[in-house]
C-alpha beads as a LAMMPS data file, in Angstrom:
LAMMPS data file: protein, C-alpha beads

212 atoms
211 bonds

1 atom types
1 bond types

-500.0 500.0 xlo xhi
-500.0 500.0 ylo yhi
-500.0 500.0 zlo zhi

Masses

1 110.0

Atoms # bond

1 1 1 340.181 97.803 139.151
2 1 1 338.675 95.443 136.754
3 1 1 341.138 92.436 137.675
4 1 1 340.273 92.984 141.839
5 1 1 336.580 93.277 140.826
6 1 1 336.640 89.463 138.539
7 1 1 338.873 88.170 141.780
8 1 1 336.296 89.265 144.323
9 1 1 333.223 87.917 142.398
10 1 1 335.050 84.777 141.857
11 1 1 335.113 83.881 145.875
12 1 1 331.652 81.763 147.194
13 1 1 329.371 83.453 148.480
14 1 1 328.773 82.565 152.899
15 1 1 325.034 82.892 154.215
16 1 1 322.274 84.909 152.290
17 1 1 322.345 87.657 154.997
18 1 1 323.976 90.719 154.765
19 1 1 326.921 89.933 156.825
20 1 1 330.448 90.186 154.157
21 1 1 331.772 87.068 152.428
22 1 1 334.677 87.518 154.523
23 1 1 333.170 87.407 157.590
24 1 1 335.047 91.003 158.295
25 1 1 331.977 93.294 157.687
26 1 1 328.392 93.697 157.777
27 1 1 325.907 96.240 156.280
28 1 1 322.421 97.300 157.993
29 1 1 319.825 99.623 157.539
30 1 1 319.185 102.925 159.081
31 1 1 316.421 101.911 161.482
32 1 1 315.060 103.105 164.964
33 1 1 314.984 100.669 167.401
34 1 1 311.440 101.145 168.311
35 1 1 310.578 101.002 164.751
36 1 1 308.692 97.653 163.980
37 1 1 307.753 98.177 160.904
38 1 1 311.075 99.059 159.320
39 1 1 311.619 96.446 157.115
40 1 1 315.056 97.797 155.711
41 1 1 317.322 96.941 159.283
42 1 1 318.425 93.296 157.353
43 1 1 317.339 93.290 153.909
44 1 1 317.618 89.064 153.315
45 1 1 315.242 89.948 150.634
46 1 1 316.308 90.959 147.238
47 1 1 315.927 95.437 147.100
48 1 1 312.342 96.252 144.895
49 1 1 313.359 97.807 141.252
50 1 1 313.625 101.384 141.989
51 1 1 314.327 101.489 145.130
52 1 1 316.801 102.560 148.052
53 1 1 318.493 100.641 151.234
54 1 1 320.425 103.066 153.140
55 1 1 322.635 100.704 154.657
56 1 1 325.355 101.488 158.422
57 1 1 328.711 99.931 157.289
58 1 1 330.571 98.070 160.169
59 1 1 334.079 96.315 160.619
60 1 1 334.513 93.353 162.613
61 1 1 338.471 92.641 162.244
62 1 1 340.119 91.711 165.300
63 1 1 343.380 94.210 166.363
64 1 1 342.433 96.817 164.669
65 1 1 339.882 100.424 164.830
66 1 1 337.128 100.846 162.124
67 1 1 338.938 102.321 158.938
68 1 1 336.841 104.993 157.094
69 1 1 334.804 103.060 154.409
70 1 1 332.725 103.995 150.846
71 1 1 331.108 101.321 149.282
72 1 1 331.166 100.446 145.423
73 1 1 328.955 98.060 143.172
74 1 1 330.406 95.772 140.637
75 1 1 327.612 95.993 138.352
76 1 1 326.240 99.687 138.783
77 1 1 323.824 99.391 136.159
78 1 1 321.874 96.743 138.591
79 1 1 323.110 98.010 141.889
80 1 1 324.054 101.227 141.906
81 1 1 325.984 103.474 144.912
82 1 1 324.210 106.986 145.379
83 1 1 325.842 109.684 148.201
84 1 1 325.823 105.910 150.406
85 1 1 323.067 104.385 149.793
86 1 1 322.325 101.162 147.310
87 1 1 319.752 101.674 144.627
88 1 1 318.166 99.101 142.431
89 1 1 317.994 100.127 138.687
90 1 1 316.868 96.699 137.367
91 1 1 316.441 92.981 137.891
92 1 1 320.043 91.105 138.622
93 1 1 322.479 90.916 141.143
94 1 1 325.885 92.429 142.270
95 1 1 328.493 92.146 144.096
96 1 1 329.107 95.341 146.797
97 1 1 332.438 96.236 147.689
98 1 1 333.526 97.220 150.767
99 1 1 336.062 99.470 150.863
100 1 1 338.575 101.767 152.796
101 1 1 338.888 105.316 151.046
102 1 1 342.650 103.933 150.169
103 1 1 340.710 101.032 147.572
104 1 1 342.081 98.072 150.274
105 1 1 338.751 95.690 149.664
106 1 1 337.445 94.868 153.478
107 1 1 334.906 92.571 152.739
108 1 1 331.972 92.353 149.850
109 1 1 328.296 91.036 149.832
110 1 1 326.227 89.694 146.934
111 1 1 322.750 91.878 146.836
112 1 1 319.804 91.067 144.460
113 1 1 317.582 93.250 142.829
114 1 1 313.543 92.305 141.913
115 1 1 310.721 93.724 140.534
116 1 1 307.726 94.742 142.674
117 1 1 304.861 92.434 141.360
118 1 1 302.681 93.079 143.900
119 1 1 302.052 95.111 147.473
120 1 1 300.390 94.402 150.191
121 1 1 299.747 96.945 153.706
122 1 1 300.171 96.612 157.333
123 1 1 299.571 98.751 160.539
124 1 1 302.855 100.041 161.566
125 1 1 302.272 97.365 164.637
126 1 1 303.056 94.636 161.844
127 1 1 299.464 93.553 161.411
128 1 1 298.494 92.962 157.944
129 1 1 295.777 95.157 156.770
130 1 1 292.640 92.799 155.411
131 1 1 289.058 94.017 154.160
132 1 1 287.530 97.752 155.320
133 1 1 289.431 99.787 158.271
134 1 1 287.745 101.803 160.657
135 1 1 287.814 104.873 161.784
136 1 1 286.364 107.475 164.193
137 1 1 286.265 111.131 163.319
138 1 1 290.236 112.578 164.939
139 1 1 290.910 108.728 164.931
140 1 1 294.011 107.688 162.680
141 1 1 296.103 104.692 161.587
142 1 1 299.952 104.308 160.199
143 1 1 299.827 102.131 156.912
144 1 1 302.778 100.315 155.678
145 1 1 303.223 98.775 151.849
146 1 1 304.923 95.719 152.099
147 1 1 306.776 94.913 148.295
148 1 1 306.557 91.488 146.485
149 1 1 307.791 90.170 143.992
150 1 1 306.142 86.538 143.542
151 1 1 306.328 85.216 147.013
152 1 1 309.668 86.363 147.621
153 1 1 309.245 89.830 149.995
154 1 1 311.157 92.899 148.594
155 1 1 313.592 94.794 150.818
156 1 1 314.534 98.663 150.476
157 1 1 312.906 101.918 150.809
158 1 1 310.425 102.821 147.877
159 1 1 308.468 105.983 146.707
160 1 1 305.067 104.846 146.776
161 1 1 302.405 106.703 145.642
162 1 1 299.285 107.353 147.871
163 1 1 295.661 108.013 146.306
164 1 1 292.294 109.154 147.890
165 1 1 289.082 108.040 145.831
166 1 1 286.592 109.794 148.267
167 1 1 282.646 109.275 147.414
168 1 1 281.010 112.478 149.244
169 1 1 283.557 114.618 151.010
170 1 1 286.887 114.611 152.026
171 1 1 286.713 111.623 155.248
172 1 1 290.623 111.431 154.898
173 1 1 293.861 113.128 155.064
174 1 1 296.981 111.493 153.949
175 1 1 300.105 112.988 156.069
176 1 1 304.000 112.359 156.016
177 1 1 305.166 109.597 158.728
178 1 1 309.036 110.988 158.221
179 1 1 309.354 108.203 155.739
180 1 1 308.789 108.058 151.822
181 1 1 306.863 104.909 151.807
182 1 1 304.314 104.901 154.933
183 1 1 301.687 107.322 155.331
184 1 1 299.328 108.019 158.055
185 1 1 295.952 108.320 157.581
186 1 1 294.073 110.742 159.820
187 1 1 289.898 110.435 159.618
188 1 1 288.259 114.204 159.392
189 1 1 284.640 113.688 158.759
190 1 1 281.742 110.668 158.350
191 1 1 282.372 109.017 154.289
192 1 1 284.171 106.264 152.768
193 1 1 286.959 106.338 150.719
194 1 1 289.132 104.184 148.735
195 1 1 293.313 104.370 149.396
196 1 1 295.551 102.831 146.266
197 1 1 299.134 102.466 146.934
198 1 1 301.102 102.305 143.861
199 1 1 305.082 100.941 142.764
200 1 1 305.330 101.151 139.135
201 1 1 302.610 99.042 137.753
202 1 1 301.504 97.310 141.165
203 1 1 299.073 98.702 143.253
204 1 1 297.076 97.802 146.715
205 1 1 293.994 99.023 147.968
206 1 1 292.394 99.103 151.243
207 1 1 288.414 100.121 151.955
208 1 1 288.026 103.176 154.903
209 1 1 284.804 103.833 156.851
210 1 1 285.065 107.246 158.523
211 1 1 281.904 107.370 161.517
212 1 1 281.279 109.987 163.648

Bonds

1 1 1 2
2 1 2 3
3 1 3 4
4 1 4 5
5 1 5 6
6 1 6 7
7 1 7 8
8 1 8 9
9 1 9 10
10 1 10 11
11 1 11 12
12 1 12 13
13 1 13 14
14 1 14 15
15 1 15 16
16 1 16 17
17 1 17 18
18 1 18 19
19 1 19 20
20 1 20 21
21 1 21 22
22 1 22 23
23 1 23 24
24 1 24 25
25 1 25 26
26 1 26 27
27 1 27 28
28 1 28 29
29 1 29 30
30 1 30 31
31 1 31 32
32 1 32 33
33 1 33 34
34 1 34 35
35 1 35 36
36 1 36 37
37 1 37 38
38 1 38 39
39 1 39 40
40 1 40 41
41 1 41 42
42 1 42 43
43 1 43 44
44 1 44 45
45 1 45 46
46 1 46 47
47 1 47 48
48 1 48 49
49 1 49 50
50 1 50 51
51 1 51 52
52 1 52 53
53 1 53 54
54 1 54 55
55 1 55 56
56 1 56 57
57 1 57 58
58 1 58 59
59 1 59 60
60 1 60 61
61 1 61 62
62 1 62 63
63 1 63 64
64 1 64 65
65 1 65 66
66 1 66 67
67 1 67 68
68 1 68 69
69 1 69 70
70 1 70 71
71 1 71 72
72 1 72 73
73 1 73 74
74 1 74 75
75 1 75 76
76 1 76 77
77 1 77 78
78 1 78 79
79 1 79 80
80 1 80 81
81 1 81 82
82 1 82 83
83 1 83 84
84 1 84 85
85 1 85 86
86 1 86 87
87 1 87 88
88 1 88 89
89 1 89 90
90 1 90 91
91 1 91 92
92 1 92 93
93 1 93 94
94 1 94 95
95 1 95 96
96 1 96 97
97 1 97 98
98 1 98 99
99 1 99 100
100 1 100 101
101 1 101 102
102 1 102 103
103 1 103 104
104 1 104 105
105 1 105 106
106 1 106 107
107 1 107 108
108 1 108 109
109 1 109 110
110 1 110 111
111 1 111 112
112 1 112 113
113 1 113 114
114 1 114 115
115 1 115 116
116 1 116 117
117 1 117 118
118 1 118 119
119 1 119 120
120 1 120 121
121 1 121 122
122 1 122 123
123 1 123 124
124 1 124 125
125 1 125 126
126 1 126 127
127 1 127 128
128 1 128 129
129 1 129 130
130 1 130 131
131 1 131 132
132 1 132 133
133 1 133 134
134 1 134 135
135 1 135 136
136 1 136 137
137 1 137 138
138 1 138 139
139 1 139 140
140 1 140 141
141 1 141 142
142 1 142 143
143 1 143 144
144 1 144 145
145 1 145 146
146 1 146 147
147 1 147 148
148 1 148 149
149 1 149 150
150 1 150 151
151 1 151 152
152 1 152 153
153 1 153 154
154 1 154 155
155 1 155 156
156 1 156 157
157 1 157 158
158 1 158 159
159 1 159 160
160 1 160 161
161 1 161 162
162 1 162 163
163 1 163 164
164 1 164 165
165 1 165 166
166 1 166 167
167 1 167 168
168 1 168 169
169 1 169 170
170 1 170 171
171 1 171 172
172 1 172 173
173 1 173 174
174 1 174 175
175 1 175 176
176 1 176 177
177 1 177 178
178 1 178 179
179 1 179 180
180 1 180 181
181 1 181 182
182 1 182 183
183 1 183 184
184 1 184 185
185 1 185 186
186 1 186 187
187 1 187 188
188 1 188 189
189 1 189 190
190 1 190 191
191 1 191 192
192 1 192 193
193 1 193 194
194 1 194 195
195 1 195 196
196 1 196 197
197 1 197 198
198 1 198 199
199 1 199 200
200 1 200 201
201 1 201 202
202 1 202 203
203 1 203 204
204 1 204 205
205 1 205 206
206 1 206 207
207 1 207 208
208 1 208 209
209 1 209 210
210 1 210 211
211 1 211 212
């Protein structure tokens, strides 16, 4: 295993997308296709520090059906393989096999791995969120965190943690959206609150006005 893993890495490396070095697969995230705001569908970027890219697996090799395939990471202490899905554990890069359950190597792509330095939010809409939002009492709004590192965006599905800093009341709830790392924000009554989204040691905040 070690002697087809030092052969693979040795090969150039075609494109920066996610499409295989042999031009006979591609990976791409689990997205819906009315989902605008999924950033994971073609992670270009490097995947944030801690978090996940749950990638579909496909075969483009002429004269032949899709084999079964598993995926498996050269350098699992950067890019690790978890029940199919790719997980950063810390800054680097790797190479990700692509496999057939039999170990014949199909294809492989490079994938980096940053840390978040900073976060900024969006509607789900794609609109970036800047100064105070408003809302109406029953009124709500889907927030997205969008991960940085420098200026280079982050790919991959993070567990962000949501905070409400309310002064007088409770104006907000913070629900589920069916993913870890958005939240929808649903107004219930007239105050003003603060919302801090945090990855690791970078956070974003955004202002809310809740009127009647």
């Amino acid at each position: 295993m070690h002697i087809k893993l030092y052969m693979i890495l040795a090969l150039p490396v075609a494109g920066c997308t996610m499409g295989g070095a042999m031009h006979q697969a591609t990976l791409a995230g689990q997205c819906a296709k009315d989902d605008v705001a999924c950033a994971r569908r073609h992670p270009l970027a490097p995947i944030a520090v801690g978090a996940r890219f749950y990638p579909d697996v496909s075969t483009d090799i002429a004269g032949t059906s899709t084999p079964s395939l598993k995926l498996e990471s050269a350098s699992p202490d950067v890019i690790g393989v978890d029940a199919g899905s790719l997980v950063a554990r810390k800054p680097g890069a790797s190479a990700v096999l692509i496999s057939t359950e039999d170990g014949a190597v199909v294809d492989f792509v490079h994938v980096w791995a940053a840390p978040v330095t900073s976060i900024s939010l969006a509607r789900r809409d794609g609109d970036r969120v800047a100064g105070t939002i408003g809302l109406t009492v029953g009124e709500d709004v889907t927030l997205v965190p969008t991960l940085w590192s420098g200026a280079q965006r982050l790919g991959g599905d993070a567990d962000a943690q949501w905070n409400i800093a309310a002064r007088g009341g409770e104006p907000l709830a913070v629900l589920r959206d069916g993913s870890s790392d958005r939240r929808r924000l649903r107004a219930r009554a007239p105050g003003k609150a603060t919302v801090t989204v945090a990855v690791g040691d970078a956070k974003a905040t955004v202002d809310v006005e809740v009127v009647p």
